[in-house]
NUTIVO-720047 format. One record per residue: x, y, z of N, C-alpha, C, CB in turn; residue in one letter. Coordinates in steps of 0.2 Angstrom, whole numbers. Atoms other than C-alpha are relative to their C-alpha. Last residue first. Glycine has a CB too. Layout:
// residues N
  n.east  n.north   n.up  ca.east  ca.north  ca.up  c.east  c.north   c.up  cb.east  cb.north  cb.up  residu
       X        Y      Z        X         Y      Z       X        Y      Z        X         Y      Z       A
...
This chain:
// residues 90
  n.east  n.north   n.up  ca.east  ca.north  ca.up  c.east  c.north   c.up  cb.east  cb.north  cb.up  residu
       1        8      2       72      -416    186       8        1     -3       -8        -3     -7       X
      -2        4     -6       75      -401    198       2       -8     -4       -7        -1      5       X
      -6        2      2       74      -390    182       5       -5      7        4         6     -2       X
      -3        0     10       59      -394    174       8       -1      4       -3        10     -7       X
       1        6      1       50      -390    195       6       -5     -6       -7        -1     -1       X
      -2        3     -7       58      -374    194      -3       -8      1       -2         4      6       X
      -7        0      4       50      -371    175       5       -3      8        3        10     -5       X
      -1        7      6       34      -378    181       6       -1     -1       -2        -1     -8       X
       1        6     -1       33      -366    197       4       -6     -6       -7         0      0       X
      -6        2     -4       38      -353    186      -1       -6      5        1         6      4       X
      -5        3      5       23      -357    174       8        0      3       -2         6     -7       X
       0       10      2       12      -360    188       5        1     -3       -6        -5     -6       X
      -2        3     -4       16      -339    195       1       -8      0       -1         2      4       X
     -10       -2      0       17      -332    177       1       -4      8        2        11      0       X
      -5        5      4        1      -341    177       5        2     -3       -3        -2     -6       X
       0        6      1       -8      -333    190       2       -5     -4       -4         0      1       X
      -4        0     -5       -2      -315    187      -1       -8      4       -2         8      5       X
      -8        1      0       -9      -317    172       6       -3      4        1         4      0       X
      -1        8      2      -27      -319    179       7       -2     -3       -6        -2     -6       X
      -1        0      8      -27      -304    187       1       -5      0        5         4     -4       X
      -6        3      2      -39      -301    203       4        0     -6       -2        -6      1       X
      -4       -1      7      -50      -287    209       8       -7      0        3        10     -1       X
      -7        1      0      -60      -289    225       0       -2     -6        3        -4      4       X
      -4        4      7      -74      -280    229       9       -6      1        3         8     -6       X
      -8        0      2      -84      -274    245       0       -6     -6        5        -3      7       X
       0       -4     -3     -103      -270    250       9       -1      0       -5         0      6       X
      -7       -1      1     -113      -275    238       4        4      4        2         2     -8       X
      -4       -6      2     -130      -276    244       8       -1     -3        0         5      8       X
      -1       -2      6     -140      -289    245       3        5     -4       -6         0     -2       X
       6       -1      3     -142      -292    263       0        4     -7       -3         4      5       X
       3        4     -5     -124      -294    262      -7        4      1        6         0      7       X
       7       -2     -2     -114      -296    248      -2       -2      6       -4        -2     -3       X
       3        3     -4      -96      -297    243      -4        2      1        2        -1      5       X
       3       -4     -5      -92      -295    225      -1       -3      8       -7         0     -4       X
       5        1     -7      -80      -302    217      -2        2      5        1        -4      3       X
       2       -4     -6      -71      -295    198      -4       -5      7       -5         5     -3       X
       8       -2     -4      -62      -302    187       0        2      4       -4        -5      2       X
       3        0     -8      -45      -300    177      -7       -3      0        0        10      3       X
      -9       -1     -5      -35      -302    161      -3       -2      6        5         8      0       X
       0       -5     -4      -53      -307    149       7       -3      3       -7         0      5       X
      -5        3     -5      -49      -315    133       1        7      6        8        -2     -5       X
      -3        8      3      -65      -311    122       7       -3      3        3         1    -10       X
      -5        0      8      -65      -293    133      -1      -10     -4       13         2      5       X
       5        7      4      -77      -297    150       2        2     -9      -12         3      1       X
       4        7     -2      -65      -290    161      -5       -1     -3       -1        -1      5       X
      -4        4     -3      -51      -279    152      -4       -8      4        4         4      3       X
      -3        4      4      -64      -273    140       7       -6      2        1         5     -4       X
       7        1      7      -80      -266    150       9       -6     -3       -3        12     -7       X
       2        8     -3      -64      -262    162      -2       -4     -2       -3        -2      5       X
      -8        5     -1      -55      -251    149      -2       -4      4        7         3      4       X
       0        5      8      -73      -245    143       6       -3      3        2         6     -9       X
       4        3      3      -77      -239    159       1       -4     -4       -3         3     -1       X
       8       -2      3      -63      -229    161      -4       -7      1        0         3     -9       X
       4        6      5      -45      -232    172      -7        4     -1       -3        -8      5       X
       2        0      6      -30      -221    174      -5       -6     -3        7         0     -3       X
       4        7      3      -32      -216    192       0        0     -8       -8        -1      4       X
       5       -4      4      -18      -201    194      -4       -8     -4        5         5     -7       X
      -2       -1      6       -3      -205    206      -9        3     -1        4        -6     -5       X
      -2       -6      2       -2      -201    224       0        2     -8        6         1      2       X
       1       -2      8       -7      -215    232       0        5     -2       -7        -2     -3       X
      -5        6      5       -3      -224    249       1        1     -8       -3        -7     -1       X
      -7       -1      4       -5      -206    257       3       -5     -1        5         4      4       X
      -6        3     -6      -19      -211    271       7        0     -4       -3        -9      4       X
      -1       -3     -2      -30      -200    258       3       -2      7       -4         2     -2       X
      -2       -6      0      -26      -205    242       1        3     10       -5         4     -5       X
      -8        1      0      -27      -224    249       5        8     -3        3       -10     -6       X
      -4        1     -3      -44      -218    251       6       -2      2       -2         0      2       X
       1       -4     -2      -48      -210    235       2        0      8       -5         1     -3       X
      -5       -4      1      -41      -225    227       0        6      4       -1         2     -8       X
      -8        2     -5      -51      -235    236       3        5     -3        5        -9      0       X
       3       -3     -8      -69      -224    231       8       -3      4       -9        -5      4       X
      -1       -7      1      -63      -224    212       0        2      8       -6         4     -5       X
      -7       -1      0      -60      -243    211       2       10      2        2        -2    -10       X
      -5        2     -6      -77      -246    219       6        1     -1       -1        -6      1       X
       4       -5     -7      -87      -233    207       5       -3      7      -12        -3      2       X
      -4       -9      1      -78      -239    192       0        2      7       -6         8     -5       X
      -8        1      0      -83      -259    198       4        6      0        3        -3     -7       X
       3        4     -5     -103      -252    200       8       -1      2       -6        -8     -3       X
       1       -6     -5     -100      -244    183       0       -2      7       -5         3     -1       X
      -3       -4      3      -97      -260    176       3        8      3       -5         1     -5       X
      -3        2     -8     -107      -273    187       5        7     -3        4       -10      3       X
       2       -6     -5     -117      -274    170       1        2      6       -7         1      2       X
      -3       -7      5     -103      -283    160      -6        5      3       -1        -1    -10       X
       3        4      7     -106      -299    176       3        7     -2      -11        -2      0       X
       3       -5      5      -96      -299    192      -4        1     -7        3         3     -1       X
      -5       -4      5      -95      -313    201      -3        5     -2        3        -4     -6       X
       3        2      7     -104      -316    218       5        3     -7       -8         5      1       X
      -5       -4      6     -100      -316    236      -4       -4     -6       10        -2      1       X
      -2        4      4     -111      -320    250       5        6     -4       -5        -4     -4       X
      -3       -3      6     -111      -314    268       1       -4     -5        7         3      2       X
């Protein structure tokens, strides 16, 4: 198996994989709401002039055959707590 990032053509490809979990965490009843993502909203939240997230593909014989969606945020609200607990040990 490799993994690969996502590039701005992986777009659809990303829709397609958010739309198929959704559809099964609809259907073992973890999800009930109403998927609020487009094209354009990923198109801009990951490859935006300050992207929030990315995407990684896993591959295997060339195929994509799972994602994973990270935020990048959510990584520096956890250093930045860190810092500040470290800040107040001193």
């Amino acid at each position: 198996m490799k993994v690969r990032a996502a590039t701005p053509d992986d777009v659809s490809l990303i829709f397609s994989f958010i739309q198929k979990k959704s559809e099964f965490d609809r259907n073992i009843g973890a999800f009930s709401g109403v998927l609020q993502v487009s094209e354009d909203k990923l198109r801009k939240t990951l490859f935006g002039a300050i992207p929030f997230s990315y995407v990684l593909f896993a591959m295997s014989s060339g195929c994509e055959i799972g994602f994973a969606l990270a935020a990048k945020p959510r990584i520096l609200i956890e250093i930045s707590m860190q810092l500040k607990t470290s800040e107040m040990k001193a």
